[in-house]
SERO-4910 file (N, C-alpha, C, O; in steps of 0.05 Angstrom, whole numbers):
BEGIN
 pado doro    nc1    nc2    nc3   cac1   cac2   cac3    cc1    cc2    cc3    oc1    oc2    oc3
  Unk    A   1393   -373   -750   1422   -378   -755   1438   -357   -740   1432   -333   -740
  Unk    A   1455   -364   -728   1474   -348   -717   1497   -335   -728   1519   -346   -734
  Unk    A   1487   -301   -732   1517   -293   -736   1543   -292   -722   1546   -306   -702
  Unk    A   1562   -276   -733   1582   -279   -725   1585   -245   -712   1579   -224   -722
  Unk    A   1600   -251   -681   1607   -224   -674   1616   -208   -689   1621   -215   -712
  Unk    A   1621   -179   -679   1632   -168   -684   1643   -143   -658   1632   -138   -636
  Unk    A   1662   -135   -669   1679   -117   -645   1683   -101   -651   1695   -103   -673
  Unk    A   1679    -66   -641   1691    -42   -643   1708    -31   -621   1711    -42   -599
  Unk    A   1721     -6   -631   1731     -5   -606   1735     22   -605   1739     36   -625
  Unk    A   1733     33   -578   1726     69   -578   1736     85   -554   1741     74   -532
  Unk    A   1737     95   -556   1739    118   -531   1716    138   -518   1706    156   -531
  Unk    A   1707    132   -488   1691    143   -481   1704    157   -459   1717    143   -443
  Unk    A   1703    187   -455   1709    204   -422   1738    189   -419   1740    178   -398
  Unk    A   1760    187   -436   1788    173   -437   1793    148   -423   1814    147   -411
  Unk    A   1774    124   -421   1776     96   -424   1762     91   -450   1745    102   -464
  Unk    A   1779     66   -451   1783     53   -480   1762     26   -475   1762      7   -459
  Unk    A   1751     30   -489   1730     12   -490   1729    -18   -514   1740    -16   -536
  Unk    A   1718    -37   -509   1713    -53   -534   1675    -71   -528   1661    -83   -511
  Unk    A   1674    -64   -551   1636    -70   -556   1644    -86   -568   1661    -81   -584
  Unk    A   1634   -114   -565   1623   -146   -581   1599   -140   -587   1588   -130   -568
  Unk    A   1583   -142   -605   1557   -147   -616   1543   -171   -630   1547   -181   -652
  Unk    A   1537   -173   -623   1528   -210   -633   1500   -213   -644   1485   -225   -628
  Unk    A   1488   -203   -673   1457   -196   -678   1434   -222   -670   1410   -219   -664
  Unk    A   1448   -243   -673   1432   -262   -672   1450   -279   -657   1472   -287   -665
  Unk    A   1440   -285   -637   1454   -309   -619   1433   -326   -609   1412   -319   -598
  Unk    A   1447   -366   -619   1423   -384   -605   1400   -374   -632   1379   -386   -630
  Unk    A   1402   -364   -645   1379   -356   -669   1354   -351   -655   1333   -358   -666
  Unk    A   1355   -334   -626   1334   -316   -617   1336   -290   -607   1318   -274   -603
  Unk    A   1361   -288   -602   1373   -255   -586   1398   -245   -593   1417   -256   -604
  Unk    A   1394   -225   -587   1417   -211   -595   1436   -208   -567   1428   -211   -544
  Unk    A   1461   -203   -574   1491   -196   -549   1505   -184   -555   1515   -186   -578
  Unk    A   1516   -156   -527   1526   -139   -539   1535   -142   -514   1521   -143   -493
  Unk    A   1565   -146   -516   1591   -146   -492   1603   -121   -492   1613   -111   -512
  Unk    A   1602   -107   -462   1618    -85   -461   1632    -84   -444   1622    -88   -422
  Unk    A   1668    -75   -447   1698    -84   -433   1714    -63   -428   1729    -54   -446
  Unk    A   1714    -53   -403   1729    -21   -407   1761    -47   -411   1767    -68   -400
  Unk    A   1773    -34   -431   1803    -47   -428   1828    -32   -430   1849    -44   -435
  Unk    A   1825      2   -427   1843     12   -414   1835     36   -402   1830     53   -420
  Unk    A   1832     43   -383   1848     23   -357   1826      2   -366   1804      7   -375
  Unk    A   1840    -26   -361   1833    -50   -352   1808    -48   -331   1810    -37   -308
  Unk    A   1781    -61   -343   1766    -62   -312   1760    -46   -304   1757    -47   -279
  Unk    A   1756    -19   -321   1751     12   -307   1724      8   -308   1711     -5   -323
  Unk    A   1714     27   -279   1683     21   -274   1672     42   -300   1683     61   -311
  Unk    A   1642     28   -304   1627     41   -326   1599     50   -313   1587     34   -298
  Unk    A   1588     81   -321   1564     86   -315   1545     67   -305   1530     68   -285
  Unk    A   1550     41   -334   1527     12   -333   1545    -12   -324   1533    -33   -327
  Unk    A   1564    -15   -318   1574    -35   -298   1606    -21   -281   1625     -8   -289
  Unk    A   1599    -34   -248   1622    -24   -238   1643    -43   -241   1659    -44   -222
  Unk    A   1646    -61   -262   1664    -93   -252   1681    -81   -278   1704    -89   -275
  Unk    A   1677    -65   -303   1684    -59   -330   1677    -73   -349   1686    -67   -371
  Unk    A   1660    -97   -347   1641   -114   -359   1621   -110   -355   1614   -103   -332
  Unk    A   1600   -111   -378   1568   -115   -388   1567   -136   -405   1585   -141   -422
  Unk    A   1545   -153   -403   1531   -173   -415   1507   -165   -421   1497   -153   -402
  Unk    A   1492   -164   -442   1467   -155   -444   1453   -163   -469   1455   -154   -492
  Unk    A   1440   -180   -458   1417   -189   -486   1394   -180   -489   1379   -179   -469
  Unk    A   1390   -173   -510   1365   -161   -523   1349   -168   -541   1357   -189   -550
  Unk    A   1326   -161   -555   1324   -163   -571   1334   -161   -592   1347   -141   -598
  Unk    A   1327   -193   -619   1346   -182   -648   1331   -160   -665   1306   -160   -666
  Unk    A   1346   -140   -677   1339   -120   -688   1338   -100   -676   1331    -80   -688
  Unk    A   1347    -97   -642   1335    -65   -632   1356    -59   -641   1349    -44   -659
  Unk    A   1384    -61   -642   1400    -39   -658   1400    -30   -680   1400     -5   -684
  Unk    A   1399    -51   -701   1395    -42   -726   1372    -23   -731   1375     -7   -749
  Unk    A   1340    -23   -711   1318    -17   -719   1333     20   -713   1322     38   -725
  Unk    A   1351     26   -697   1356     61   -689   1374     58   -701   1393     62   -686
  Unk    A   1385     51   -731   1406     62   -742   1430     35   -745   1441     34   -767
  Unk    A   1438     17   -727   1453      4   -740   1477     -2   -726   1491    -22   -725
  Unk    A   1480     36   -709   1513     43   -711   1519     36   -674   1513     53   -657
  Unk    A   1532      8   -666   1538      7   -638   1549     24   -623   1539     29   -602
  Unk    A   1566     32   -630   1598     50   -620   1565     75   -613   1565     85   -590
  Unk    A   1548     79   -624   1536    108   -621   1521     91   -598   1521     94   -574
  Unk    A   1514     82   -605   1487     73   -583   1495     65   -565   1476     68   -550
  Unk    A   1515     53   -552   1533     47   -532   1538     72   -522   1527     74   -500
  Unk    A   1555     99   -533   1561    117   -526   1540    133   -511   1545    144   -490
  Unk    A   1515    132   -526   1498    138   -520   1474    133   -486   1457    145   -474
  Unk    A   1488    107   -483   1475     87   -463   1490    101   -434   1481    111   -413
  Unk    A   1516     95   -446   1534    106   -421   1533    141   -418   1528    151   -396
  Unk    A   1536    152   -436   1518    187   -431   1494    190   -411   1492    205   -392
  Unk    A   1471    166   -424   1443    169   -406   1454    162   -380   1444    177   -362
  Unk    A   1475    143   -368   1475    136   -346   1496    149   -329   1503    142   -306
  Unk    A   1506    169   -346   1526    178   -331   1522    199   -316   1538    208   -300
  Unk    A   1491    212   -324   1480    229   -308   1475    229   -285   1479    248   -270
  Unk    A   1461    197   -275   1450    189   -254   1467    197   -225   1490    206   -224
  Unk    A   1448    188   -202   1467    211   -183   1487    194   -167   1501    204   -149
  Unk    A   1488    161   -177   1501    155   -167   1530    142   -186   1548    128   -177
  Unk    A   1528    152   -215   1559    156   -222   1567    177   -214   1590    176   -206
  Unk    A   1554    200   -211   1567    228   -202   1569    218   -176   1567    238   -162
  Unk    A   1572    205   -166   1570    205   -134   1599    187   -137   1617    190   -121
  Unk    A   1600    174   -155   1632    157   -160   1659    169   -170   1683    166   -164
  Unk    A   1640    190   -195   1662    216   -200   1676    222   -183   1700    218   -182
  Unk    A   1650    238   -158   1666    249   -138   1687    243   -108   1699    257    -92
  Unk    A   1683    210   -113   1700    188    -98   1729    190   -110   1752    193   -101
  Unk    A   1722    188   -130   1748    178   -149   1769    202   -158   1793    199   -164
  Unk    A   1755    229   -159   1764    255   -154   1778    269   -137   1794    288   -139
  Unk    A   1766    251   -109   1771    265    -85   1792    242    -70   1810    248    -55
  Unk    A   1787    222    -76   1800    201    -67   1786    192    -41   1772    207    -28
  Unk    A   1791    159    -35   1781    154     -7   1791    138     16   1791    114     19
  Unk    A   1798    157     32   1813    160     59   1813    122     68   1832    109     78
  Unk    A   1793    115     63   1774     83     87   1770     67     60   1764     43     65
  Unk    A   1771     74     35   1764     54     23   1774     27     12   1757     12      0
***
């Protein structure tokens, strides 16, 4: 049976974010939509468009606790290390002359 979404909404590194979570979708997977929506469309660690789609398994959230807003937060922390958000930081910091 299919639940019914649900939506939070948060602040990560000062864009405003909104998480859809969907535990059971189609009554085999789970969906978790993520929307930078201010700024509008701001690129994210895990997507440069400000949209994520991502299905998973039902239960991996609930099975670490439950809490989206963390584990989202959490997703974009792991990825914000990588060397090519820092490599966007420093575009977007510096600005670009050709781009």
């Amino acid at each position: 049976m299919e639940q019914q979404p649900q939506t939070y909404r948060f602040t990560w590194q000062g864009i405003d974010i909104e998480a859809t979570y969907t535990p059971r979708k189609w009554t085999v997977i789970a969906h978790l939509e993520i929307l930078s929506v201010n700024p509008e469309r701001a690129a994210l660690p895990i997507t440069a468009t400000g949209y994520r789609s991502h299905f998973h398994e039902c239960g991996t959230i609930e099975a670490r606790g439950g809490d989206v807003i963390a584990q989202v937060t959490a997703w974009l922390d792991e990825e914000a290390a990588s060397p090519e958000w820092q490599a966007h930081l420093a575009r977007a910091k510096q600005g670009e002359l050709f781009g």
